[in-house]
KOLPARO-695232 format. One record per residue (C-alpha): residue in one letter; y, x, z. Coordinates in steps of 0.001 Angstrom, whole numbers, plus 500000, padded with zeros to 6 digits. Example, Ala and Ser with C-alpha at 12.3 -4.5 7.8 and 13.67 -1.06 7.14 Angstrom:
# KOLPARO-695232
A495500512300507800;S498940513670507140;
# end
This chain:
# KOLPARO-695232
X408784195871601573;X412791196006601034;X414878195887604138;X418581194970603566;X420748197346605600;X424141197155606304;X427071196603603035;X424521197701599773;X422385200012601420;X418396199376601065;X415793200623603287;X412384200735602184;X409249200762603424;X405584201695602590;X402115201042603432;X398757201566601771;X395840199791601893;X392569200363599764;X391801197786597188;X388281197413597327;X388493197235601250;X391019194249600626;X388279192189598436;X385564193460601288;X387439191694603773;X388116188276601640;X391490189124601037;X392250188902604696;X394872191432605102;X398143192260608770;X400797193270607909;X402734194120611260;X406286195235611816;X407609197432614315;X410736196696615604;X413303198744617686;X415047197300620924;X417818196370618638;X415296194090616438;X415856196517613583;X412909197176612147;X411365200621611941;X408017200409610576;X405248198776608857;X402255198777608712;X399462197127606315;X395668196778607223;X392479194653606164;X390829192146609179;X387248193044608389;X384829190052609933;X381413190345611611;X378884189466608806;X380782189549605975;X378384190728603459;X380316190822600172;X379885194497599442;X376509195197597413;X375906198983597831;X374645200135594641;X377319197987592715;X380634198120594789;X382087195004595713;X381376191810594891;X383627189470593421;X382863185711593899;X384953183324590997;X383484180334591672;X385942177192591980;X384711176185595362;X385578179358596792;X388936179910598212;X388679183777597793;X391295184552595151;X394274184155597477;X395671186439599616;X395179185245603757;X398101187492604971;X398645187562609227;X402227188661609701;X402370190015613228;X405749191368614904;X405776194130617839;X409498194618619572;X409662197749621922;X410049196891625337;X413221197627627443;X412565199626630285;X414475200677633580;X416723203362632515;X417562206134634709;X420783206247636631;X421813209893635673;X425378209251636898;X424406208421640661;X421958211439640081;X424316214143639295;X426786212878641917;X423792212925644505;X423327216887643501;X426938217962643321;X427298215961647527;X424466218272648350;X425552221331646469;X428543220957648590;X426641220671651969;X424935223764651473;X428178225580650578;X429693224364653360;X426800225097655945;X427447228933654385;
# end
């Protein structure tokens, strides 16, 4: 996955997933992207959606492949799911540090 950055620059990004897990799960595959506060992306992140009783892995003979015409196995079923970080409450350092230098003062001043 290519990200166009600012002017010419490219950003890319990487993922694995296993092959034969991909044909396990049907071809059923998230790919989800993480996303700063800024909605600049940061990561991604590939995986397979294995379902309950999906029985298309033969154990002596690896996995097996299904080609015939009534089956809609030989295209990818991709789920494209975006996560954004939340904005929090940030601190108020300012009203802090003036809090501690009004109270630094008291104490010199009860000296």
């Amino acid at each position: 996955l290519t990200e166009q950055k600012s002017g010419s620059e490219v950003g890319l990004h990487r993922s694995y997933t296993s092959a034969c897990s991909l044909l396990e799960a049907g071809l059923m595959d998230l790919l989800t992207l993480n996303m700063d506060w800024r909605g600049k992306l940061l990561s991604v992140a590939h995986s397979v959606q294995q379902q309950p009783g999906n029985t298309n892995r033969n154990s002596q003979q690896g996995v097996k492949l299904d080609l015939s015409p009534s089956q809609d196995n030989l295209s990818f079923k991709t789920k494209v799911s975006m996560q954004q970080m939340e904005n929090r409450p940030v601190p108020d350092t300012a009203a802090f540090i003036q809090k501690m230098e009004e109270e630094k003062r008291k104490v010199e001043k009860g000296r």
